[in-house]
Every structure is written in C-alpha cells, then in structure tokens.
C-alpha positions in Angstrom: 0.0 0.0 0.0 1.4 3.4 -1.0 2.0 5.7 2.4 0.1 8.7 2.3 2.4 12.1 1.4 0.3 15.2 2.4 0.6 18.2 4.6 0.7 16.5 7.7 3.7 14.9 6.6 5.4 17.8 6.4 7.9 18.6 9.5 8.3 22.3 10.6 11.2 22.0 12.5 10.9 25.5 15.5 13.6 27.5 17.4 16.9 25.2 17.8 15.2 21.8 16.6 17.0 21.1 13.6 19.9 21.6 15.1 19.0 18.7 17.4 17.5 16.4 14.7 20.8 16.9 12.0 23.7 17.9 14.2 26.1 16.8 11.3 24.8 19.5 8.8 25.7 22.4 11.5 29.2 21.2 13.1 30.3 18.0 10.2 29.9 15.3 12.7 29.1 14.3 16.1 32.5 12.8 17.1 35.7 14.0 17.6 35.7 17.0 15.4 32.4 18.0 15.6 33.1 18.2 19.7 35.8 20.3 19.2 34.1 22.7 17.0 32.0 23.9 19.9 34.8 25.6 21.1 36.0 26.8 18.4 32.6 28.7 17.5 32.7 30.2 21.1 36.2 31.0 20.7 35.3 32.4 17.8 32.9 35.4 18.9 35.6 36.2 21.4 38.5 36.6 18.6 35.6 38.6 16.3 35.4 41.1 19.6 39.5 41.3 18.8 38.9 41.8 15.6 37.0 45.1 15.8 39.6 45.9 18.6 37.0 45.7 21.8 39.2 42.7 22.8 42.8 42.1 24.3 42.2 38.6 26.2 40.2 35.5 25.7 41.0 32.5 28.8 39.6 28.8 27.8 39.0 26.6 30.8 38.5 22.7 30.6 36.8 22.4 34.0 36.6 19.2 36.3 33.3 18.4 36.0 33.7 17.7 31.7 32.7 21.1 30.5 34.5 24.4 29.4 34.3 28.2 29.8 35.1 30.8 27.5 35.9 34.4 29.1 36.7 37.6 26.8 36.9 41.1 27.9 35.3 42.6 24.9 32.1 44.6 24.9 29.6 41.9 26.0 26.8 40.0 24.3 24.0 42.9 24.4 21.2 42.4 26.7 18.7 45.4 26.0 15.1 43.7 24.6 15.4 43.1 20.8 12.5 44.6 18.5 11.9 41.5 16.4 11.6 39.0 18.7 10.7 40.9 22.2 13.4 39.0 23.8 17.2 40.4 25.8 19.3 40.3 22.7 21.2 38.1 24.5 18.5 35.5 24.8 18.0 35.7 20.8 21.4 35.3 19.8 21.3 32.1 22.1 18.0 30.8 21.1 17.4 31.5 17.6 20.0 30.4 14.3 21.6 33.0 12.4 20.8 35.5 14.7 24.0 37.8 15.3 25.6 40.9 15.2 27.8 39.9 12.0 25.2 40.4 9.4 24.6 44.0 7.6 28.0 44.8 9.0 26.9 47.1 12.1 27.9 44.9 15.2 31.6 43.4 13.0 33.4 44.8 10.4 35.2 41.7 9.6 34.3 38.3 11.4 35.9 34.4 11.2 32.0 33.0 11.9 31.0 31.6 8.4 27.4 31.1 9.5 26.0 33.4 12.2 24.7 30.1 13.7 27.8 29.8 16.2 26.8 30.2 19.8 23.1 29.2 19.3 24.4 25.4 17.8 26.6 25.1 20.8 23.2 26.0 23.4 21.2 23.4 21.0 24.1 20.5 21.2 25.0 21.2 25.3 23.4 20.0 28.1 23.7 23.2 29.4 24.9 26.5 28.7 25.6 29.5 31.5 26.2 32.7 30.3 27.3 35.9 32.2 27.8 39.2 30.7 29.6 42.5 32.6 28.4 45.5 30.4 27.8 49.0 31.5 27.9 48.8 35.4 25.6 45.5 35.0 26.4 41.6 35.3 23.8 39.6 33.3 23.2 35.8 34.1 21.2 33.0 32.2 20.9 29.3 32.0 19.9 27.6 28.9 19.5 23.7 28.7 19.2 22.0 25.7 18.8 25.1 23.4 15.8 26.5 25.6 16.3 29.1 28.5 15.6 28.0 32.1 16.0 31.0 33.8 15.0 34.5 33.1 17.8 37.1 32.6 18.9 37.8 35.9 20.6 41.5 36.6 22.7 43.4 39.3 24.7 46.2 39.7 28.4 45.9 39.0 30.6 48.5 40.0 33.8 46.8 38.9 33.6 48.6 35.5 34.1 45.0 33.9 33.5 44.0 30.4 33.3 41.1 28.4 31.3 37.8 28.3 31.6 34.4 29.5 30.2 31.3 28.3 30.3 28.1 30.4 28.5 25.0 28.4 28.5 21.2 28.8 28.0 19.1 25.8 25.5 16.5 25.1 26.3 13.1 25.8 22.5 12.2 23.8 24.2 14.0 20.8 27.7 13.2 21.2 27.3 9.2 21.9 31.1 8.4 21.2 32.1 11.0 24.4 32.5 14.4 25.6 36.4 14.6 26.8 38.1 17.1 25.0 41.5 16.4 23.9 44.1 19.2 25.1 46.5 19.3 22.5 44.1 19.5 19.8 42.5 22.4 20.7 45.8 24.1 21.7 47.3 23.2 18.2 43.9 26.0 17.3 44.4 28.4 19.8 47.8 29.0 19.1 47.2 29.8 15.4 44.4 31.7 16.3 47.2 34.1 18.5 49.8 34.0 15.9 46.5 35.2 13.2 45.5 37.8 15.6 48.7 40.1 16.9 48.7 41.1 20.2 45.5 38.7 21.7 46.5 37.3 24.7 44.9 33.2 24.9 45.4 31.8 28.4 44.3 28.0 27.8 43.8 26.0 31.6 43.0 22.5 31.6 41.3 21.8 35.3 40.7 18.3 34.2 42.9 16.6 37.3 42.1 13.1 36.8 44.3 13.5 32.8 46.8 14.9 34.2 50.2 13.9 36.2 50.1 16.6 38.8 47.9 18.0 41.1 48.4 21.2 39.6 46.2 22.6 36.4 48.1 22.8 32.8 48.0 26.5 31.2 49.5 26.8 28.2 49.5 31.0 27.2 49.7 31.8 23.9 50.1 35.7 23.1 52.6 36.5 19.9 53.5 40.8 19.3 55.0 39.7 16.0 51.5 37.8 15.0 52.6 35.8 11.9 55.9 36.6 11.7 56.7 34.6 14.6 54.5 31.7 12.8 56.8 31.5 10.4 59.9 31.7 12.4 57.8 28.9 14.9 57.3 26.6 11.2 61.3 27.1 10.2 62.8 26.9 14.3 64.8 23.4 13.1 65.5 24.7 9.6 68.5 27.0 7.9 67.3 30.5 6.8 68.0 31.8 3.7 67.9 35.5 5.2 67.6 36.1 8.9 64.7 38.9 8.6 61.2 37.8 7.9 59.9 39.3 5.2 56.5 40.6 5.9 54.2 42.8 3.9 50.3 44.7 5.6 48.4 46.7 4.5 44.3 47.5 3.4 42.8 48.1 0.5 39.1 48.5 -0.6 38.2 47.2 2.9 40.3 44.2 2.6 43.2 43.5 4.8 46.2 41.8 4.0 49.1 40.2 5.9 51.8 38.4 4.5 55.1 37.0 5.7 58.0 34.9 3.7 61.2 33.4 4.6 63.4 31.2 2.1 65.7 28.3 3.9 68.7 27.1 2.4 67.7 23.3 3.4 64.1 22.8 2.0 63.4 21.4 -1.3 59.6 22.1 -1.6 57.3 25.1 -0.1 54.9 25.8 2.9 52.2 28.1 1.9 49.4 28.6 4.0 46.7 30.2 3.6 44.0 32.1 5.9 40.6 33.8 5.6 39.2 35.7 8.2 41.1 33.1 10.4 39.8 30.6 8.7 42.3 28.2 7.5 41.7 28.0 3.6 43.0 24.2 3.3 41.4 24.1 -0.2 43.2 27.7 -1.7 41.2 30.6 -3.1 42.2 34.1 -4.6 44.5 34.9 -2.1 46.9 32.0 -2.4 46.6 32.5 -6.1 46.9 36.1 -5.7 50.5 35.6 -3.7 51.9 32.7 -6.1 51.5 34.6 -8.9 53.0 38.2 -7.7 56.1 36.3 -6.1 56.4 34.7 -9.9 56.3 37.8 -11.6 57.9 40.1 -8.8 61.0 37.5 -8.6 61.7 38.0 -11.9 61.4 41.3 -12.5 64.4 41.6 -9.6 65.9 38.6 -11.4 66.4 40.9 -15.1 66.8 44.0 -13.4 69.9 42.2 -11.4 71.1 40.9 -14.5 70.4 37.5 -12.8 68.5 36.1 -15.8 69.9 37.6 -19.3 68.0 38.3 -22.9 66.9 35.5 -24.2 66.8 33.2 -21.1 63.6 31.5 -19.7 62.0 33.2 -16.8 62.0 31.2 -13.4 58.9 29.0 -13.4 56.6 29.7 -9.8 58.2 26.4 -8.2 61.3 27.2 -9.4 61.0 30.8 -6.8 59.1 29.3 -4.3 61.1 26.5 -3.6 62.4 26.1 0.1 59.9 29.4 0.8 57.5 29.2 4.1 55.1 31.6 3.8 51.8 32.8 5.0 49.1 35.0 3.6 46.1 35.8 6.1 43.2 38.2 4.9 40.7 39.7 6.4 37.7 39.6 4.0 34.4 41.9 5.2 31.9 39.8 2.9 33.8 36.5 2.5 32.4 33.6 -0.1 33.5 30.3 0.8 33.5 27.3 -2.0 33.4 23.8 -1.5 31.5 21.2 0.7 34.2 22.1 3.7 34.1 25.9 3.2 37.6 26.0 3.1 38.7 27.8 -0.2 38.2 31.6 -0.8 36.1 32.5 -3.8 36.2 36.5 -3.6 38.0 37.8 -6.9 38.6 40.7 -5.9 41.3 39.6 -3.2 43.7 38.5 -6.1 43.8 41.6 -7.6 44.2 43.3 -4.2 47.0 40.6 -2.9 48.5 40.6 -6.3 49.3 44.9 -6.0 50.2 45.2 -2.0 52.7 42.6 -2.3 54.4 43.8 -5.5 54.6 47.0 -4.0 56.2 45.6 -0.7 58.1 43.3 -1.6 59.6 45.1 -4.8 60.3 47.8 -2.3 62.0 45.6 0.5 64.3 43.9 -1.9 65.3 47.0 -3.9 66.9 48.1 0.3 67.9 44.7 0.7 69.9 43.0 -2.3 71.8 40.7 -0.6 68.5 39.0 0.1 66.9 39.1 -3.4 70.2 37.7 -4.9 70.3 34.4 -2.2 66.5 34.3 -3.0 67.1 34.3 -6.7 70.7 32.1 -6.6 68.6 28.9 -4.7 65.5 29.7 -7.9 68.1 29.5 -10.5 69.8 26.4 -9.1 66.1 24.3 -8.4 65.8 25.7 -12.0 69.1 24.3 -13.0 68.0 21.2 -10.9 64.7 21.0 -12.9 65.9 21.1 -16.2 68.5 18.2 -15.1 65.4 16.2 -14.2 63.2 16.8 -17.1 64.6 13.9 -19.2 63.5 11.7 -15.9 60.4 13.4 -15.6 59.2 13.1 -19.2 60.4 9.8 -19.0 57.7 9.2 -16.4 55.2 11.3 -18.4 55.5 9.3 -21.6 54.7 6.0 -20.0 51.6 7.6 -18.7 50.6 8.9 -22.2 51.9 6.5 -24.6 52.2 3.1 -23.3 49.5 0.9 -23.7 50.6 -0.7 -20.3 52.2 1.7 -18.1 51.4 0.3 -14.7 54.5 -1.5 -12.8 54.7 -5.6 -13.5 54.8 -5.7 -9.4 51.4 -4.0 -9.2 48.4 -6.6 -8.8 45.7 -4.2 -9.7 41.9 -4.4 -9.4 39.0 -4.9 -11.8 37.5 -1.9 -11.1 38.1 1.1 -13.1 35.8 3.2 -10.9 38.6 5.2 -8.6 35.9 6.1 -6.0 35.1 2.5 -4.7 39.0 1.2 -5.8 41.4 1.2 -3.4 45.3 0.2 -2.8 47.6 -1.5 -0.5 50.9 -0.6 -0.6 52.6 -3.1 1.3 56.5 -3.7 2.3 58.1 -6.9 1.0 56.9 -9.9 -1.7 56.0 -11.8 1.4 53.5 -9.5 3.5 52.5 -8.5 -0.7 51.8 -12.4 -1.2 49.2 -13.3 1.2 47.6 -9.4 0.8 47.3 -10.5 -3.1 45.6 -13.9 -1.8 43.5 -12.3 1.1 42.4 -9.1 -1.2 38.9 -8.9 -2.8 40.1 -8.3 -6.7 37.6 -6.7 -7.2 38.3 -3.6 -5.9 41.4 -3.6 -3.8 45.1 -3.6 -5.8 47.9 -4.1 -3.8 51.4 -2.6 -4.8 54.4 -4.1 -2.7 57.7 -2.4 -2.4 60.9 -3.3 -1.7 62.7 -2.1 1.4 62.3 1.3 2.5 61.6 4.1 -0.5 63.8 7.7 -0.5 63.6 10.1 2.4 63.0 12.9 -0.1 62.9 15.4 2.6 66.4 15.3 1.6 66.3 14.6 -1.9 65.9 16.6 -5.2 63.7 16.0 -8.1 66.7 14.2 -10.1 67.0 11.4 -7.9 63.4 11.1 -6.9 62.6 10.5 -10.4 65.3 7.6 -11.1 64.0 5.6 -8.3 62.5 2.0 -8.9 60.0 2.4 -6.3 59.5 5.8 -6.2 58.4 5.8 -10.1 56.5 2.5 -9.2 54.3 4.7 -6.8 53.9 7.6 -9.1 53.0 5.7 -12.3 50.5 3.1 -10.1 48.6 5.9 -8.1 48.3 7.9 -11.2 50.0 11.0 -9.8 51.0 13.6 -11.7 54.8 15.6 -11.3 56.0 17.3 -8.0 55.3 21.1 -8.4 52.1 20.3 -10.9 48.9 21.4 -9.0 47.1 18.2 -7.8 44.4 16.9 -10.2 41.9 14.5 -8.2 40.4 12.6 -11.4 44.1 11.3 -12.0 44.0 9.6 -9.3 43.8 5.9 -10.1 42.5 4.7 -6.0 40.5 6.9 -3.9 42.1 4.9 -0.4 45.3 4.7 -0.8 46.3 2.6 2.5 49.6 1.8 4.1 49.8 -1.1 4.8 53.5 -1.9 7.3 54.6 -4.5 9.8 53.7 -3.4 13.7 57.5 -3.2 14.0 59.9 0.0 14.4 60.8 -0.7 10.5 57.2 -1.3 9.8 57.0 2.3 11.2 60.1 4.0 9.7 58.6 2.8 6.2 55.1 4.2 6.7 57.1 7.5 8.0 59.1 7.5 4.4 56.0 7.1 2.6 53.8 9.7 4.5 56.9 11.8 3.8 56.6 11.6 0.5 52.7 11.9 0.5 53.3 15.0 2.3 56.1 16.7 0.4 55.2 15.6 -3.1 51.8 16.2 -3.6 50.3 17.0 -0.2 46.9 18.2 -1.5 46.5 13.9 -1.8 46.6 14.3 2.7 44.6 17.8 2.5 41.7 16.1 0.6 41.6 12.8 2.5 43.1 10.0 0.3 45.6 8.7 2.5 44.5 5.9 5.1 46.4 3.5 7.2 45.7 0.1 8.1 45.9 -1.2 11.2 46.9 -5.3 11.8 46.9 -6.8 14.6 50.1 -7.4 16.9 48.4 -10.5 18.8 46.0 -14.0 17.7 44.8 -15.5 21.1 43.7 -18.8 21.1 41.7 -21.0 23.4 40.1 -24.0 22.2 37.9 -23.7 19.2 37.7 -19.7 20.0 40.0 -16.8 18.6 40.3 -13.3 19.5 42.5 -10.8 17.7 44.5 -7.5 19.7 45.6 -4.7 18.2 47.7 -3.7 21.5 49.7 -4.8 24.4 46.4 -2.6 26.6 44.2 -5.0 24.2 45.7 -8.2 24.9 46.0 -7.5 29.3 42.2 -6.5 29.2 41.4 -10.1 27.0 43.4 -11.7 29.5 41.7 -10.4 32.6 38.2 -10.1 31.4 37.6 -12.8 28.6 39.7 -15.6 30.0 39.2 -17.4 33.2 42.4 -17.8 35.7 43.3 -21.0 35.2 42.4 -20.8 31.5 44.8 -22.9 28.7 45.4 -20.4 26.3 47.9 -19.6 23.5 48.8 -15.9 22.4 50.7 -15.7 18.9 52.6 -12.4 18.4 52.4 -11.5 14.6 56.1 -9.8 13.4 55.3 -9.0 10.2 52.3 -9.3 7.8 53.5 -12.3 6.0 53.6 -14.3 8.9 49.4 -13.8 8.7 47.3 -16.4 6.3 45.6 -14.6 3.5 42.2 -15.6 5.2 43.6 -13.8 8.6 44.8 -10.6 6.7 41.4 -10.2 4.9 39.8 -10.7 8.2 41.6 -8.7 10.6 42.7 -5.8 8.3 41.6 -5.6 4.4 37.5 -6.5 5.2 35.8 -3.3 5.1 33.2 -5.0 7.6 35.7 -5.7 9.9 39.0 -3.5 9.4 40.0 -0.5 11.2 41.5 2.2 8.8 43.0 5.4 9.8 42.3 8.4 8.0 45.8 10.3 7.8 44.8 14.2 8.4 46.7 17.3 9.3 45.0 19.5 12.0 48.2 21.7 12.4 49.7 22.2 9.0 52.4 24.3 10.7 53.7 21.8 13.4 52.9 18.9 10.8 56.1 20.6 8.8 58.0 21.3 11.3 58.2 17.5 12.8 58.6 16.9 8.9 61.6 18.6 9.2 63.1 17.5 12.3 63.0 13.8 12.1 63.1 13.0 8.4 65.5 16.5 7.8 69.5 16.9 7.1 69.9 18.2 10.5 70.8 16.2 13.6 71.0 18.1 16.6 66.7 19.4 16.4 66.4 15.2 15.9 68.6 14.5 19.2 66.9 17.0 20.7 63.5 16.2 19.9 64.5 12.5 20.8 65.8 13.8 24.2 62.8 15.7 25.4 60.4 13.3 24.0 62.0 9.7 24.8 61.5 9.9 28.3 57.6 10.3 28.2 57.2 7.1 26.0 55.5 4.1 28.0 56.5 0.9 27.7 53.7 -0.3 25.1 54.4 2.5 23.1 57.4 1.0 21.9 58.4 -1.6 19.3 61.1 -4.1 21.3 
C-alpha cells in the first residue's frame, strides 16, 4: 500500500530543533571534530570582539566536572530587549539560528564566523549553557539547557567597571554518543594559530581536568605572539636553515580588505609551505588569495631577477616552483563579505582579493628587496639552481610522463591491480616486502582492492631533489601506479587511479620507519593527496589469542591485558601468537583482521596543524641532527612501555 504524502507529513522544525535532529549538517559530525568545534565557535565570537579591537584577552578553561568556559573582555553580548523577537538580545542570539551581530555589518566589520549560527548550535548540542555578561555597570546571568532558556535574565549592579562575556557549556552526551572529553592538545594546536593570526591577543588555555593529568596542579598553556605571523613563520622554520635572517613581511588595506603576508626562504628545503587564511579561517582548499600571492612572487622575482642581470635576454624566466622553492610563507586576509566554496568551506572565492593581494605585495616586496639586495640575490641564486635542478630532471620526468601517455601498459609488473576502473570505490595496499605482498594478493577482494608491494624502505625525499626522486624503482613504481602527476604540478583528483590509498606496514619499528618515508613523500610531493583525505592507514593486529575452538585478535599490548583479565578465566589454557610481520598472517587472517571493510579499522591520515605537521617533517626526516637528538631527548623519556616496538 502506498504511504500517504500530504501536509501533515510535512515537518516544521521551530527555534533550535533542527539543530538537534541533524547535528552533522551544523558542526560536520558528532564525534571528535564536531566536539571540538563547539569551542571553536565560542572562541570564535571572542577573537571577532579582537577583531573590531574591543578585545585584548580570551582564557579557555576545561573544567573538572567535563565542560569548558570561555571568558573575553570585549564589549559583551547585548542584553537590551530586541525589537523582532521581544526578547534580551542576549536570549536571541542564544535561542534562535543566524541570529548575530555579523550580518549587515553594524555589530563586526570583519568576522571568522561563516554562518552566524555559532553560539546558538553550541546551546542546541549542550546539556547546558551558562552565560554571564559585565556590560555597562551591569552583570547579566542565564541558563539555557538543551537550546531552551531555564531562567530569566537575571541583573545586578556591577561596580567593577568590567567587560566582556563568558560562556560556560557542557556538551550533550545524547548527541555526542562516542564521548564528551576534549582532547588538550588538539584544541591548543587552534588556539595557538588563532594568537599567531591575531597580533597582540592574549589566549590563556587551563586544563582543570585533574584526573588527565600527572600533577595536582592545572596545565595552562599561554599563547600571546607581538609579532603575529611573523613569529609563525619563524615557529614553522625553528629546526631549519634560513636563507635571510629577517622575515619578510608585507600589511596593508585596500578597498576594505586586509592583508598580511610574511616569507622566509631556507637554504635546506626542497619544496614550499604556503598557508593560507581567511578571516582566520584556515583555507585548506586555496582561493584568490593564495593564487593572488603565487603569482606576484612569480612575476615580482623575476622582475628583480632581469633587473639584477640574474637572468639575461633570451633566457627562460624562473617558473613559480622554481621561486618558491624552500619558501615558508603565510598569507592571512581579512575579508568583510567573504564567499566560501566547497563542501568544507575552506577555499576563498572572492576575486577581488587576487587583484588586491596581487598589488600590496608587488609594491612591498619590490620595495624591501630594492633596500635589501643581498637577500633578493640568495632568493634568486637557490631559484636558478632548483631551476638548473629542474631542467636536469626533465629527461627523468618526461620519461615518467611518456609512460603515462603512450604506453599501452604503463602500470608497474609488481602491481596486482583491481577490476574496477571506478577510482571512488578502488582502493590500494601498498605493502613492504613480496611476502606480506603475497598473502595481501591472496587475502584481497580483486575486485576492488590492488595491492602494490615495495621493496625495502623508498627515499627520504625530505632530503632529496627531483633528479634522484625520479630515477628511483620504487618511487616511479608509486607515481606511475597511483596515477599521480609531477611534483610542483597542481594536484588533479580525477588522476587519481584509488581513492584509499592505505599503508599497509609491519607493527614493527621498520614497519614504522617505512610508513614514515611514505607519509613523507605523500606529504612533500603532492600533499593536497593528505589535504583532501586519500591517504588511510591500516591497522593489523600485533596478537591471535587462542583457546580452544575460539579466537580473538589485539591490536595492543592494553588490548591483549584486558582479554586476558576479562575474557579468560584464571586458570584458562590459552595460547597468544605475536604477529612480526604481515606475512607471517594467512591470506584468510589478513582479509579478516585488516583488508575487510566490515571488519577493518582504517585510519584516516589528516593534518589539523599544518604548521607543526612541517615542522616535525623537518626534524626527524631532515638533514639536521641536533633538532632530531633534541627532539628524541625531550620526548623519549615520556614514551611508556607499550608504546614502543622491542
């Protein structure tokens, strides 16, 4: 029988409801990252106060009891009666989506919110929120649970002459069902870009939370940087060699827009660090500023280049990677209207802002280098040589881009590919040695899983330019099987032959050295392949525990010691096999354990901290021993026992 479709079957969701019904449309999910968000939207509000210069200091507590507070001491949520909806301003902007003061651009100039549904998702996802706001003589107070208010607004005098607002909340365990423990470092990795972004905003971040901690005492971390993103960049290149000691860095404000930019070249990198940022958004994804700043340091560069007789009549100009090689840089804007593309919002679509990065930065950096010449000529000396370097390895590169175009059969003999041609539901193992690649061939489903083994560990090329990249056996056996294009080429998607590309390694220190080299090259070859979510690794077990006709399978020495004391009686008989390497698994135990989508775990590689992603990058796969003995040093010690491959 056909259901009846008519009015009544129509849903009008009121107030803070569909927050509540579709979580995942208003924060992207309701685990990990979607927890996190809530601060970040609260945070948020408080960095827009320092935005319009009302604001100096924002302190983020994560209390005892689970939940967190947010303090600023920036002009205060209002709390007069709004017209519309005959409630305290301060009530609305809680209560009721996309209600906020950074619309029509009277409360915020410029503003990081993308929505103007911040504060009121985080009331409709919390248990409870508390706010308290000081604002002319007056502290406010209300409670909200679950998105509705349970008190009224209360009010009494203040003669402190505070300001600012503070907003206590405690998420949902009914919406977050996977938990509700924040994890410190992740949102410090945030806070501390949010400081280096915003010059001059003190963040004091406290975590209360005793029972995660080794002391008695609370962990505060302050983060508070004069030189804003100057000292980013000098934070990203700490363990690398500088080309020029002084930052370059370019402001400045045109038609409403403002721009920030800072640059430094080091001797020892082979690829660049550009990252972008949007109203402190992090642009992941691009947009017209980034292109906007690659393009005016191509042309600028060689402009210098002829007018230092550096390149001569008649010879090629210096291509864009050629320039930016070895460069960190950063590029944040402050956008009044800004349009966001893409399903994560995270590339810049305004056109105007690469006309208006593409003039300030001429005009600065044209100017800077004209006063300092010994830095434009070790700028352009390291461009000539990568493009010296280049042209050395364009025989190996076409090489590799003639087998792509013109062979009829260009994949590597070693690769046993799948029968599916469709990349989305195809994925690839790439596993180390014939023998782990043997039973991963046997266990696979052809279908759509291929499975690419390698031979001992691939080139560091952290260390390592194009030329010999390009002549190496596995390294072309990668490139040609994943369908990637050449370093330096923007990253096209629909090349891509797998959309999971998984690592597959042993659960032993070389396992992990290998899966380092090859996240290294990931990373530094064409790192848009992390950005977007294509790389994945697998996770085998370390144990088999047998006992009688029953099996169970550990993935950790914390694993097996809870199946010991919970599963297994005292006096049990059992046996406990301890797998070294993947090809000491049978095909049926691999498929089972580690290549079954039904039953697998697969880690998503992703990079939350682009800037201290690079710089461990740098430290332990880098030329440079003492930042790796140092790092070893100060880390070693903190390593427990299980953490650890003996």
């Amino acid at each position: 029988m056909a259901t009846e479709y008519g009015a009544e079957q129509i849903q009008v969701l009121e107030g803070l409801e569909p927050v509540r019904k579709r979580p995942g449309m208003y924060i992207g999910s309701t685990g990990p990252r979607g927890l996190h968000h809530l601060v970040y939207e609260v945070v948020d509000n408080s960095v827009d106060e320092a935005l319009a210069g009302y604001c100096d200091r924002i302190e983020i507590s994560l209390n005892q009891d689970g939940s967190v507070t947010v303090i600023d001491d920036g002009r205060g949520i209002p709390t007069d009666i709004h017209p519309r909806t005959g409630k305290s301003a301060l009530e609305t902007v809680m209560t009721v989506l996309h209600a906020g003061g950074k619309f029509g651009g009277g409360g915020y100039k410029v503003s990081g919110g993308l929505h103007g549904v911040g504060i009121s998702v985080v009331n409709a996802l919390s248990e409870w929120v508390e706010v308290t706001v000081w604002r002319e003589d007056t502290v406010h107070r209300q409670r909200f649970e679950r998105g509705l208010s349970v008190t009224e607004l209360e009010t009494e005098a203040d003669p402190s002459e505070r300001r600012g607002t503070s907003i206590s909340f405690m998420p949902d365990k009914q919406i977050f069902t996977t938990g509700i423990e924040f994890d410190y470092s992740t949102l410090a990795g945030r806070l501390r870009e949010l400081a280096y972004l915003n010059a001059g905003v003190e963040i004091v971040f406290s975590d209360y939370r005793l029972h995660l901690l080794d002391s008695n005492d609370p962990r505060v971390s302050t983060f508070h940087y004069a030189g804003g993103i100057r000292e980013y960049i000098a934070y990203i290149n700490h363990d690398k060699q500088p080309l020029h000691d002084e930052i370059i860095f370019i402001e400045g404000e045109r038609d409403g827009v403002q721009v920030e930019a800072a640059l430094q070249w080091c001797a020892d990198a082979y690829t660049d660090n550009l990252l972008g940022f949007a109203n402190n958004i992090r642009t992941v994804d691009g947009g017209t500023h980034l292109e906007g700043l690659k393009a005016v340091l191509t042309r600028t560069m060689n402009t210098i280049a002829r007018k230092r007789n550096k390149r001569k009549e008649g010879e090629a100009n210096l291509g864009g990677e050629n320039i930016r090689e070895g460069l960190t840089g950063i590029i944040s804007v402050k956008v009044p209207d800004p349009e966001f593309e893409g399903q994560t919002k995270t590339k810049l679509g305004n056109t105007e802002v690469r006309g208006i990065v593409d003039s300030l930065v001429n005009e600065r950096l044209t100017e800077y280098l004209d006063f300092h010449p010994n830095v434009a000529d070790a700028i352009l000396e390291k461009a000539i040589q990568a493009f010296n370097a280049a042209e050395a390895a364009r025989r190996a590169r076409e090489l590799v881009r003639r087998k792509s175009v013109l062979e009829s059969s260009t994949l590597p003999g070693k690769l046993a590919d799948c029968s599916s041609r469709d990349p989305a539901e195809s994925e690839i193992f790439i596993v180390e040695g014939d023998s782990a690649g043997g039973s991963a061939k046997q266990g696979r489903d052809r279908r759509f899983q291929a499975i690419l083994p390698l031979r001992g560990k691939i080139l560091n090329i952290e260390k390592t330019d194009d030329t010999k990249i390009y002549k190496n056996t596995e390294i072309q056996a990668l490139i040609t099987a994943l369908g990637l294009g050449i370093k330096g080429e923007d990253f096209d998607s629909s090349q891509l032959r797998y959309h999971r590309i998984c690592l597959m390694t042993d659960a032993d220190v070389d396992g992990a050295h290998i899966r380092t080299l090859l996240l290294t090259f990931f990373y530094r070859y064409q790192r848009e392949m992390v950005d977007q979510g294509y790389v994945y690794i697998a996770c085998p077990p370390l144990y088999k525990v047998e006992r009688g006709r029953s099996h169970w399978y550990c993935y950790s020495d914390r694993e097996l010691d809870q199946l010991i004391a919970n599963e297994l009686p005292a006096n049990a008989n059992y046996s406990v096999q301890r797998f070294k390497g993947l090809g000491e698994m049978m095909p049926t135990q691999l498929w089972d354990t580690t290549m079954n989508p039904e039953t697998r775990t697969l880690k998503k590689v992703e990079i939350e901290d682009a800037a201290e992603a690079d710089r461990i990058f740098t430290v332990l796969m880098g030329d440079r021993v003492a930042p790796r003995r140092e790092f070893i040093e100060t880390h070693g010690p903190k390593l427990k026992l299980e953490d650890l491959d003996i």
